[in-house]
VOKOL-526304 format. One record per residue (C-alpha): residue in one letter; x, y, z. Coordinates in nm, 3 decimals. Layout:
> A,X,Y,Z
...
END
This chain:
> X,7.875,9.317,11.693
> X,7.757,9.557,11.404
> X,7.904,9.621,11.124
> X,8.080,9.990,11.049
> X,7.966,10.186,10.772
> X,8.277,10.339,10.568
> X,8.360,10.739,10.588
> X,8.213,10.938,10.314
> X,7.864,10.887,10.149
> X,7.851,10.636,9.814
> X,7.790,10.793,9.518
> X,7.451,10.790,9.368
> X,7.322,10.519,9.160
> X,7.218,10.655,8.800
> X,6.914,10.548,8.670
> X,6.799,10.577,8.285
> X,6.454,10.574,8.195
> X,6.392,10.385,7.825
> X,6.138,10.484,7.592
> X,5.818,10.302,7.516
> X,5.865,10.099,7.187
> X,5.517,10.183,6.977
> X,5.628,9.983,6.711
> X,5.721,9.597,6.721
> X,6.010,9.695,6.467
> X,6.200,9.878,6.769
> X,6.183,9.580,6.963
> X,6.564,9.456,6.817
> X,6.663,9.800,6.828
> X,6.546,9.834,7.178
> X,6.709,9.527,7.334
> X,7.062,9.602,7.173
> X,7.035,9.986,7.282
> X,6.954,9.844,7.657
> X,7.291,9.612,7.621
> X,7.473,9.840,7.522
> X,7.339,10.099,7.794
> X,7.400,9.745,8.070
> X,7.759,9.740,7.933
> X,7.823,10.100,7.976
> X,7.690,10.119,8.325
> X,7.971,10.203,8.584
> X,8.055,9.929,8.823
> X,7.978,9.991,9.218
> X,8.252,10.173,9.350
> X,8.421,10.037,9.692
> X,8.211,10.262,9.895
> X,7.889,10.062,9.749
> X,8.072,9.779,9.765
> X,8.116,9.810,10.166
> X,7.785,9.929,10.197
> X,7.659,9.597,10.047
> X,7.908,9.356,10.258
> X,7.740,9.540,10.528
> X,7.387,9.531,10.397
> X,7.440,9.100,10.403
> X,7.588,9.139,10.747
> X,7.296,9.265,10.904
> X,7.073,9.026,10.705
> X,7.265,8.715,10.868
> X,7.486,8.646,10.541
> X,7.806,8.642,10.734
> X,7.954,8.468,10.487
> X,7.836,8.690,10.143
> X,8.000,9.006,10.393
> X,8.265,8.812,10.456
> X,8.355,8.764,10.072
> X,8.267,9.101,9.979
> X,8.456,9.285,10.258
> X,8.794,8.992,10.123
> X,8.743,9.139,9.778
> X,8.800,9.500,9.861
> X,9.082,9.381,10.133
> X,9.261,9.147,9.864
> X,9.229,9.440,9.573
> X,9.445,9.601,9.785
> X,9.205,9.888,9.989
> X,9.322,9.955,10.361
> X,9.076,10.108,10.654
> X,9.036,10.057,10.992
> X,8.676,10.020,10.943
> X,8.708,9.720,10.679
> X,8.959,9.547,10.920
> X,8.680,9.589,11.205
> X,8.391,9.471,10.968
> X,8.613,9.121,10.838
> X,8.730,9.103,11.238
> X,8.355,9.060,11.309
> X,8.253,8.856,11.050
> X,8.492,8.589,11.113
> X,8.402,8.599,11.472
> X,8.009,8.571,11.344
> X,8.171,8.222,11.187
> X,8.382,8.100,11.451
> X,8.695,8.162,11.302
> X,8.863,8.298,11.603
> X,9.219,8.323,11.527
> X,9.146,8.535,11.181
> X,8.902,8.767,11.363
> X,9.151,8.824,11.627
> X,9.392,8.927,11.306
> X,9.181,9.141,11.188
> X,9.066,9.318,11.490
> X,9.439,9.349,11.610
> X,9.487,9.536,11.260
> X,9.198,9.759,11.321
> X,9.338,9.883,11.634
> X,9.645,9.994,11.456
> X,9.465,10.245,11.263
> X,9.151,10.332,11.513
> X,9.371,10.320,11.834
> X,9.104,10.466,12.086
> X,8.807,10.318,11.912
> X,8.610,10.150,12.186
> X,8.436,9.897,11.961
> X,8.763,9.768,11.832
> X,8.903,9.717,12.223
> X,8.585,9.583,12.328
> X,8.558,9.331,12.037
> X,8.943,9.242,12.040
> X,8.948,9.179,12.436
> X,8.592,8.952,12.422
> X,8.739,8.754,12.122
> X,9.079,8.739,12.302
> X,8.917,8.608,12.643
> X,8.760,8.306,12.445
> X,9.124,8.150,12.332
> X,9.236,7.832,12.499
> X,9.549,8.017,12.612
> X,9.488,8.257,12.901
> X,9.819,8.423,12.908
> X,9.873,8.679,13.175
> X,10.118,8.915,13.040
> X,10.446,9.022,13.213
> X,10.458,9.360,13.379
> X,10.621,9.584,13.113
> X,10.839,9.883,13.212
> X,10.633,10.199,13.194
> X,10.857,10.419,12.967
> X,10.741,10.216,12.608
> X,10.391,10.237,12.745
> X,10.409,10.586,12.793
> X,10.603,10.658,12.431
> X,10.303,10.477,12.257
> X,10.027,10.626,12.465
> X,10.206,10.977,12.357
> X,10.248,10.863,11.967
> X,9.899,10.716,11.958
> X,9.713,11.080,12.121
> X,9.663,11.280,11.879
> X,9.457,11.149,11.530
> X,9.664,11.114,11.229
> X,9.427,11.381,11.079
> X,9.504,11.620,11.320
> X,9.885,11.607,11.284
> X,9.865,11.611,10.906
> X,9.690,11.912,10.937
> X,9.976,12.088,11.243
> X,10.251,11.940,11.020
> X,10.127,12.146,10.742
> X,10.057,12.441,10.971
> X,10.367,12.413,11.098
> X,10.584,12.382,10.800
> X,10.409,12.676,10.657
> X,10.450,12.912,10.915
> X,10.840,12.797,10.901
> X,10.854,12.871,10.520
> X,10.636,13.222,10.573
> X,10.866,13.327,10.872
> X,11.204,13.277,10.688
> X,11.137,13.463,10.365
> X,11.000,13.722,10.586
> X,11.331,13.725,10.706
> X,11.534,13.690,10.357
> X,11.302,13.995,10.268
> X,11.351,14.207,10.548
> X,11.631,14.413,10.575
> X,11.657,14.395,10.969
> X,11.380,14.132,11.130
> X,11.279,14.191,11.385
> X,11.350,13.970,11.716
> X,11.028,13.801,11.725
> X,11.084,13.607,11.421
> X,11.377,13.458,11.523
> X,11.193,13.283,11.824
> X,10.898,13.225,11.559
> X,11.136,13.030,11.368
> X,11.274,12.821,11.627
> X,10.928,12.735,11.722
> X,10.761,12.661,11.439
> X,11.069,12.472,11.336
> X,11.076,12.214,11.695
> X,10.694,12.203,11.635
> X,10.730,12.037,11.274
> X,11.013,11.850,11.345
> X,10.755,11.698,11.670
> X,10.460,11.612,11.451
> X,10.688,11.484,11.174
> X,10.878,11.257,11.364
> X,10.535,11.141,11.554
> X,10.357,11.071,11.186
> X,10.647,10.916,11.092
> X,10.670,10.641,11.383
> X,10.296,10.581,11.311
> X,10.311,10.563,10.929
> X,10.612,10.316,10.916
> X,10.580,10.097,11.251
> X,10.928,10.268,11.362
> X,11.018,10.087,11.697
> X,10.703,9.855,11.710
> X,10.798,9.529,11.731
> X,10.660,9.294,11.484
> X,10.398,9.028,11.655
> X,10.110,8.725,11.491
> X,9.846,8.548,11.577
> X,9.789,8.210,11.594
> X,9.581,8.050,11.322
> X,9.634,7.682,11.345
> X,9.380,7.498,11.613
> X,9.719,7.367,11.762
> X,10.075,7.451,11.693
> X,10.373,7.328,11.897
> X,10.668,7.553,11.982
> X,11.030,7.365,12.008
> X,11.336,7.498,12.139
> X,11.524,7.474,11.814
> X,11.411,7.561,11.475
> X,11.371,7.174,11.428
> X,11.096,6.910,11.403
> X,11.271,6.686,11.614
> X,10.977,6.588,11.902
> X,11.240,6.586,12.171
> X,11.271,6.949,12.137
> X,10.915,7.041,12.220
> X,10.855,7.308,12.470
> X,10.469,7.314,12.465
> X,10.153,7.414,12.231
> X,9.986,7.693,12.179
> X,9.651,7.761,12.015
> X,9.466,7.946,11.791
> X,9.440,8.341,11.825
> X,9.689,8.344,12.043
> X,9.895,8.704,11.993
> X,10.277,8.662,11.989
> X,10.591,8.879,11.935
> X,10.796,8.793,11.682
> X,11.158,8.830,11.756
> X,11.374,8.615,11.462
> X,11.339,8.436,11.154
> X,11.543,8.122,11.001
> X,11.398,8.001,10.696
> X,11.037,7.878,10.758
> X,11.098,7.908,11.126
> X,10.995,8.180,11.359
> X,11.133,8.244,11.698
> X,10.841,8.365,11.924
> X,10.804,8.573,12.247
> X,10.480,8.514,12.474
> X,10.279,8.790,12.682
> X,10.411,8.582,12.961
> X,10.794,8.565,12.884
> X,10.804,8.188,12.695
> X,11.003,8.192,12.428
> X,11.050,7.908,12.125
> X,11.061,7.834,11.791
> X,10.691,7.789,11.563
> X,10.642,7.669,11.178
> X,10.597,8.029,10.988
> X,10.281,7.895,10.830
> X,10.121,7.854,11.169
> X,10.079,8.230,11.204
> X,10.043,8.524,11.019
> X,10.192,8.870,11.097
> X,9.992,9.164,11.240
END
């Protein structure tokens, strides 16, 4: 597993040259002019910041990438790539329900990415739970596959196309005294294709119709039939990294759907959401 490189290039490190003190009177003057120079220096922007998470990764630090790759996540900055790179180094450390998390999050944003599927299925095949899923009916299958094809980049750019050519096409019309034909169908076109893309980007930006799922973290967590402690109401365990839907809540209880069709009640704290 390597470690992904974020998009863009880091900016460049400035470097200041000093000048040679000739006298040993400059020497005070000197040091305060270098803190003050130290103080003023910019601190590494999250680009460098990646760069060096990475930079320990490859050296073997799995835990220095680790923290630095949790300091951009927890100051709030969201990629694909990041998810991947904290996926792998908690899989470097053996913490395999986190790095299932995290790779599970990186496949929301880099669907097709082959590194993400082939790191998510070999961390997946080393649970304790082999859960063979139940054959789903092909219509949702086919409605992601569909709202997954084309890259988010991509239909930004269409929506915008589209929407323009809308606008352009109707104040040709407001400006002409009689349009002609052509621009009617234009309009109709130009209008289904943004209302298409729109609705697409919207179902991917907001989750719309995904259902909400976890994973696992505890070693062992026991699912009951009630939302209740009582140990006469245990179904059976499940263990760590183990990917479930998430169908109700009632208070610090979840109720939880398996690939295979099991349903039960879990402790919120044994999981955390997708």
């Amino acid at each position: 597993m390597t470690a992904r490189r974020a998009p863009g290039r880091p900016g460049r490190l400035l470097m200041a040259t000093l000048p040679l003190a000739l006298a040993a009177g400059l020497g005070a003057g000197l040091g305060a002019g270098l803190a003050a120079f130290q103080d003023a220096a910019p601190s590494p922007t999250p680009a460098e910041r990646f760069q060096a998470g990475n930079s320990l990764y490859q050296a073997g630090d799995y835990e220095g990438a680790l923290d630095a790759y949790l300091r951009l996540y927890e100051e709030g900055l969201e990629s694909g790539e990041l998810h991947y790179n904290i996926g792998n180094a908690y899989f470097r450390l053996g913490e395999l329900g986190r790095a299932i998390l995290f790779f599970e999050r990186a496949r929301i944003t880099l669907p097709r990415d082959e590194n993400v599927r082939t790191n998510l299925e070999l961390a997946r095949s080393l649970t304790a739970d082999q859960i063979t899923p139940l054959p789903g009916f092909w219509v949702p299958r086919v409605v992601s596959w569909a709202a997954q094809l084309v890259p988010r980049g991509w239909l930004i750019a269409i929506l915008a196309l589209g929407y323009l050519g809308l606008a352009s096409v109707l104040l040709y019309r407001l400006l002409t005294i009689r349009p002609p034909d052509w621009t009617r169908h234009a309009a109709v076109a130009a209008a289904a294709l943004t209302f298409v893309v729109g609705t697409n980007l919207l179902i991917r930006e907001f989750d719309m119709g995904r259902a909400e799922r976890g994973v696992i973290l505890q070693t062992e967590a026991t699912v009951q039939s009630a939302p209740s402690d009582d140990p006469s109401l245990q179904l059976f365990t499940i263990h760590e990294g183990a990917v479930v839907r998430i169908d109700r809540r009632s208070s610090d209880w979840l109720e939880i759907v398996l690939e295979d069709g099991k349903v039960g009640w879990l402790r919120a704290g044994d999981l955390e959401p997708i």
